[in-house]
Each structure stands twice: as C-alpha cells, then as structure tokens.
C-alpha positions in Angstrom: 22.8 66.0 71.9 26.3 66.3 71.0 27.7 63.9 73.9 25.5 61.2 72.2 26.6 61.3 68.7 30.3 62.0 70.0 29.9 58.5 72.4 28.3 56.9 69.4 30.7 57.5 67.0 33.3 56.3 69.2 31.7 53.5 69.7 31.2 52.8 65.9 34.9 53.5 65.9 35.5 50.8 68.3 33.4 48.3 66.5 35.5 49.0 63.2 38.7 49.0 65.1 38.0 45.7 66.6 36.8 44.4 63.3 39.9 45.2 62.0 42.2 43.8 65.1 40.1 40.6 64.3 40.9 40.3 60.3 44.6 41.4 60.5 45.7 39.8 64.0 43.9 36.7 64.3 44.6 34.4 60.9 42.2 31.8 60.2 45.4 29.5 61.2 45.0 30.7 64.9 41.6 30.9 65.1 41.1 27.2 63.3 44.1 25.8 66.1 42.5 27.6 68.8 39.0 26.1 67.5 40.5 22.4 67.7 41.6 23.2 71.0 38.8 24.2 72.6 36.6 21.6 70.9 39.0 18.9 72.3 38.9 20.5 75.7 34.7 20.6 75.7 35.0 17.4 74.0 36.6 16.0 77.5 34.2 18.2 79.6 31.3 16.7 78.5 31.9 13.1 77.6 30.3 11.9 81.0 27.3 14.0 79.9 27.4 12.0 76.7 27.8 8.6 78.2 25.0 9.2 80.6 22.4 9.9 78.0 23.7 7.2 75.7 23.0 5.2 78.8 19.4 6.8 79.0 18.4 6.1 75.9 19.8 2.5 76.0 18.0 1.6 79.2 14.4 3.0 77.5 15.3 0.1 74.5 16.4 -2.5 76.4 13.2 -2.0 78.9 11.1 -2.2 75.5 12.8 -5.0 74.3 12.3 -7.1 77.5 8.8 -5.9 78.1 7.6 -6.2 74.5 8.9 -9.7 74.8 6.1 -10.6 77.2 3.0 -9.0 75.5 1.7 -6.3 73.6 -0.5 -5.1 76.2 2.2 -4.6 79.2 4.4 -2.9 76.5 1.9 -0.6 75.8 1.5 0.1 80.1 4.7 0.5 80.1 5.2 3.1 77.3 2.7 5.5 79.3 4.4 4.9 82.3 7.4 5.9 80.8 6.2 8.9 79.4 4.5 10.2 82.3 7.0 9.7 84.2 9.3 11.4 82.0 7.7 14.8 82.9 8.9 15.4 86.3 12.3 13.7 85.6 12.7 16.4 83.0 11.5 19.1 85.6 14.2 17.9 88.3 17.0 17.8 85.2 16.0 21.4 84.3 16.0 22.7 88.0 19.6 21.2 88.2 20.9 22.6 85.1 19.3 25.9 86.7 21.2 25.5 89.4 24.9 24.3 88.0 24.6 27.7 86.0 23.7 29.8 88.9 27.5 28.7 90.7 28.7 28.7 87.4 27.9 32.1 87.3 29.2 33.1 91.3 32.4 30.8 91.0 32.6 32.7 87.6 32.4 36.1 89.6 35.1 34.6 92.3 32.1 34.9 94.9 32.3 31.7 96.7 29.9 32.5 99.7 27.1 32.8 96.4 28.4 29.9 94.6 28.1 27.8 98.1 24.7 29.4 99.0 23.3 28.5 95.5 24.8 24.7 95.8 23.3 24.2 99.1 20.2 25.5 98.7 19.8 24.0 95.1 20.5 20.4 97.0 18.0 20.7 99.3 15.5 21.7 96.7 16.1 19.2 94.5 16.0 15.9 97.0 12.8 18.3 98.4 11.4 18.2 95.0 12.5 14.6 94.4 11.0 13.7 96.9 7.5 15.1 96.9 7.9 13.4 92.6 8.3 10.2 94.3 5.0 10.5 97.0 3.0 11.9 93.5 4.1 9.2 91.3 3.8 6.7 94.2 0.1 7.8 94.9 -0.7 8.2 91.4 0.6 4.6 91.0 -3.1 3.4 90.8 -4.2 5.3 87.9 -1.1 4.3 85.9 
C-alpha cells in the first residue's frame, strides 16, 4: 500500500510541476504566436477539404434550382432521391475517414509496412463497397 500512495504522490507532484513549467515558461505571448502558427498551418491543410464541401453544398442548390425550375413535383423526386442517396455516400465518407486515421496512426508510429497494409486494403474496400452502393441504388432505381 505504500508503493501506491508513494507513485501517486509523485505523480500529483508531476502534475503540479508541469502546471508550473506551463505558467512560468510558456507566456501567453508564445503560446498566442505558436497558436497563429499552427492555425495558419491547419488553415493550409485543410482548405481543399473546405473547397470540396463548399462545392457539395453548391451542387445540391444549383441541382434544386434547375430542377425546381421545371416543376414542383420532380423537385420533390428529386429531394428524396437526394436524401436517400445521401446515406450510403455518408457511409463510404466515414469508412474513408476510418481509414486515413488508421495510416495516420502507422505512418505516425514510423510503421510503413501497417500504414501500406491499411491503404491497400482500405482501397479495395472502399471501390468494393462503392461498388456493391452503386448495384443497390441501381436496382433500387425503381422504387425511387
């Protein structure tokens, strides 16, 4: 019982020591520099990501605005359509962001035999998947 409250105290004693390191060496200068950096830097990193859903959205409106120019009726098809078939496109996204964090992760780790094993196998699941979508949504075509 002793060996637990010694390696718990130490590791209170670490917490306060690093609580310390943190208010004494790291003024909110630094930190607020550092901040701007790194917001730029993920700010780059993920403006393709933002163009791309920008892009998804505006293809949703300007379908809507050219089918809702013909009738009422065929924009209301085509908002069902749309939805429905916004299920498995979500599925497919959230496999691939599965994936992309899984090599993350290995590359991460420097273990590039995982990080290749999870990329090739995570590209032939995803046209797999993709593809059996497609035969679903093409048979189900009737019904929709």
């Amino acid at each position: 019982m002793a060996s637990v409250d010694g390696h718990l105290s130490t590791v209170i004693q670490s917490c306060k020591c690093y609580a310390y390191l943190q208010t004494v060496c790291f003024s909110p200068i630094i930190t607020s520099i550092s901040l701007l950096h790194e917001f730029r830097y993920t700010l780059r990193l993920s403006l393709p990501l933002i163009i791309s859903n920008i892009a998804q959205i505006g293809l949703g409106l300007i379908d809507s605005a050219m089918v809702g120019a013909i009738s009422y009726k065929q924009l209301a098809a085509s908002s069902l359509v749309l939805n429905v078939i916004g299920i498995p496109h979500v599925i497919c996204i959230g496999l691939t962001i599965a994936i992309t964090a899984n090599v993350s992760i290995a590359r991460g780790q420097q273990n590039n035999e995982a990080a290749s094993g999870f990329l090739y196998n995570g590209v032939w699941l995803n046209t797999t998947l993709s593809i059996l979508i497609a035969a679903l949504c093409t048979l189900a075509s009737p019904l929709l």
